[in-house]
C-alpha positions in Angstrom: 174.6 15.9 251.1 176.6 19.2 250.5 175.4 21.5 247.6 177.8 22.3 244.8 177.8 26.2 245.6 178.8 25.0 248.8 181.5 22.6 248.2 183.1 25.5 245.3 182.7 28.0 248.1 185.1 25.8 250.3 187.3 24.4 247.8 191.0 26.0 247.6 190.1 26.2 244.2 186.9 28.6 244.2 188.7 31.8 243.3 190.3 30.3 239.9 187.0 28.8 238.9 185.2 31.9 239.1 186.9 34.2 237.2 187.0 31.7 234.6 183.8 30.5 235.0 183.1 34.7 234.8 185.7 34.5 231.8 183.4 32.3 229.8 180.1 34.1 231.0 181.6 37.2 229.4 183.0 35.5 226.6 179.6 34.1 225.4 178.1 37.8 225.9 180.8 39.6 223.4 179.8 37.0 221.2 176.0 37.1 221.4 176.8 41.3 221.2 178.9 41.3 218.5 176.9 38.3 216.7 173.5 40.7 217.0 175.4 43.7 215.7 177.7 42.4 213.4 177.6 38.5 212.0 173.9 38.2 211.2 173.2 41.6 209.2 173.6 41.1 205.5 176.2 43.7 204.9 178.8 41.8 206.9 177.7 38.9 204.7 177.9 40.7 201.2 181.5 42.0 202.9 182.5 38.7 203.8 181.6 37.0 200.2 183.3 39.8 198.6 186.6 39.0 200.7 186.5 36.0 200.2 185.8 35.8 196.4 188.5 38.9 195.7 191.3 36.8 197.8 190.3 33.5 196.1 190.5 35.4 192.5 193.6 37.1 193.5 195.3 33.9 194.5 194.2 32.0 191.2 195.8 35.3 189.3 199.1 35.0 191.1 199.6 31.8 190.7 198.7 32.1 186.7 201.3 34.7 186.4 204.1 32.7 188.1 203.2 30.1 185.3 203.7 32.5 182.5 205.6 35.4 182.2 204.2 39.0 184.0 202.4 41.3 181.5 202.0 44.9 182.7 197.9 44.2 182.4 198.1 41.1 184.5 200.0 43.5 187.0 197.6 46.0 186.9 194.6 43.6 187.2 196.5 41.9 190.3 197.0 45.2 191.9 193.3 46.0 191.0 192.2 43.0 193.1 194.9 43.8 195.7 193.2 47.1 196.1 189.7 45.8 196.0 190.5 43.6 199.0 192.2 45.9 201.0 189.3 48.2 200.6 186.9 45.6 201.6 189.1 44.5 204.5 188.8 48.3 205.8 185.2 48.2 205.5 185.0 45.2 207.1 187.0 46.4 210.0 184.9 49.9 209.8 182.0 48.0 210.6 183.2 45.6 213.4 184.6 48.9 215.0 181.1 49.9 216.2 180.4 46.0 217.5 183.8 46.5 219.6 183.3 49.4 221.1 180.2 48.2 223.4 182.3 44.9 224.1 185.0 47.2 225.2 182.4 48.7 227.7 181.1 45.5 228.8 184.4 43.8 229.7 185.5 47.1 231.4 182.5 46.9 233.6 183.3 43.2 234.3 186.8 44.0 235.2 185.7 46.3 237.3 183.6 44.5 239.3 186.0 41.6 239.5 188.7 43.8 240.4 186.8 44.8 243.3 185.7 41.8 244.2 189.4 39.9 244.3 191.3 43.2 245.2 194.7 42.3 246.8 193.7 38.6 246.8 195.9 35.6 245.2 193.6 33.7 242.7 196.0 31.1 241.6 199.4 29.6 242.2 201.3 29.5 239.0 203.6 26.5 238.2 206.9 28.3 237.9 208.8 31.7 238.9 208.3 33.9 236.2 210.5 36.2 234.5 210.2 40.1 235.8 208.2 41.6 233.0 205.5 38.6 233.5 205.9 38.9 237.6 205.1 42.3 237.2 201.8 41.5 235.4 200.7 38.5 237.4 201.4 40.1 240.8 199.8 43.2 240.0 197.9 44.5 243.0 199.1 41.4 245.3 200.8 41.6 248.8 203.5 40.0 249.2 206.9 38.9 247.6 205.6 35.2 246.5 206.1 35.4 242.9 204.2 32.1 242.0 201.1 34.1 243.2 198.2 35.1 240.7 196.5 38.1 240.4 192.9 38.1 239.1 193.8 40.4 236.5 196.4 38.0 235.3 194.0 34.8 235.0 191.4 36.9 233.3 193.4 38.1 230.9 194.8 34.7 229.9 190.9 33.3 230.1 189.6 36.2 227.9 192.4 35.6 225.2 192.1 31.8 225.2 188.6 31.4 225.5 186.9 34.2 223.5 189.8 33.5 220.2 188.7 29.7 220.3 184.7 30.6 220.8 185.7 32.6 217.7 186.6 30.2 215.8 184.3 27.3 217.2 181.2 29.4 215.7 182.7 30.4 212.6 183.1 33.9 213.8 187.2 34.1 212.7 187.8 37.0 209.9 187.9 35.9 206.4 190.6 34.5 205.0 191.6 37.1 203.0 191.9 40.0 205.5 195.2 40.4 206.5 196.1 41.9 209.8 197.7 45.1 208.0 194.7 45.6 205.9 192.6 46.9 208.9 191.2 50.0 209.9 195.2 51.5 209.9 196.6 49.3 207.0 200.4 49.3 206.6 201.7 51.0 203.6 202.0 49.9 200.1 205.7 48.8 199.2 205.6 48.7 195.9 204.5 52.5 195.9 207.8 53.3 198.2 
């Protein structure tokens, strides 16, 4: 009876499976990291509430003063909230800044290592003949003109986005609701002071 390190070893398949498999391993540390740094202290919880009670308030206000008419206090209150939840957004990406930083260093150190591991090797066969721009990142490093090969860097940059977003959001790790994307550590700027 063959052993299953044996039978992955010789399967035309082993490459892929590992660097997801490694994709996954990786994806479970940044979480454990950034749960252990970030998710279990109380000041990402009192952050956190406060987003989420400043955007639920701020939507119950705007959708009161599309009711009524707009009184320059109800403006003022709703820009009060507005800037309440921005600041807590920035404080909240402040604080997840230190958390990312050592899951920066620990997936450089795995890509690293599986960079020298599948140097100049095909990992995959992709389904179709990509366009240039994606050719040029899937066949990064590969010999060869074969364009439906698959770098390493390629499939673990697909498994790392995939995988690490959904573990996100199957542990209840996904921002706050009320955190917008331009209300981060650079936020966009105001239009109504332009």
């Amino acid at each position: 009876m063959a052993t299953p390190q044996f039978f992955l070893s010789s399967s035309k398949y082993s490459d892929s499976l590992t660097v997801v498999g490694i994709s996954i391993c990786t994806a479970i540390i940044c979480e454990t990291i950034s749960w252990i740094l970030i998710y279990r202290t109380n000041s990402y919880k009192s952050l956190k509430s406060s987003i989420d009670k400043a955007s639920k308030k701020l939507e119950t206000m705007k959708t009161d003063t599309a009711k009524i008419t707009t009184k320059k206090s109800k403006t003022k209150k709703i820009d009060r909230v507005e800037s309440s939840l921005k600041e807590s957004s920035r404080d909240l990406s402040l604080f997840k800044f230190k958390s990312g930083a050592v899951v920066a260093l620990v997936l450089i150190v795995v890509f690293g290592l599986l960079n020298s591991l599948f140097e100049g090797k095909a990992v995959a066969k992709l389904p179709f003949h990509p366009i240039t721009l994606v050719m040029k990142m899937s066949h990064r490093g590969l010999p060869g003109t074969d364009s439906t090969d698959c770098s390493m860097a390629f499939l673990y940059f697909l498994c790392s986005i995939s995988i690490r977003t959904n573990l996100q959001k199957f542990l209840g790790f996904s921002p706050p609701r009320g955190s917008a994307p331009g209300a981060g550590f650079l936020p966009l700027p105001d239009p109504k002071t332009n």
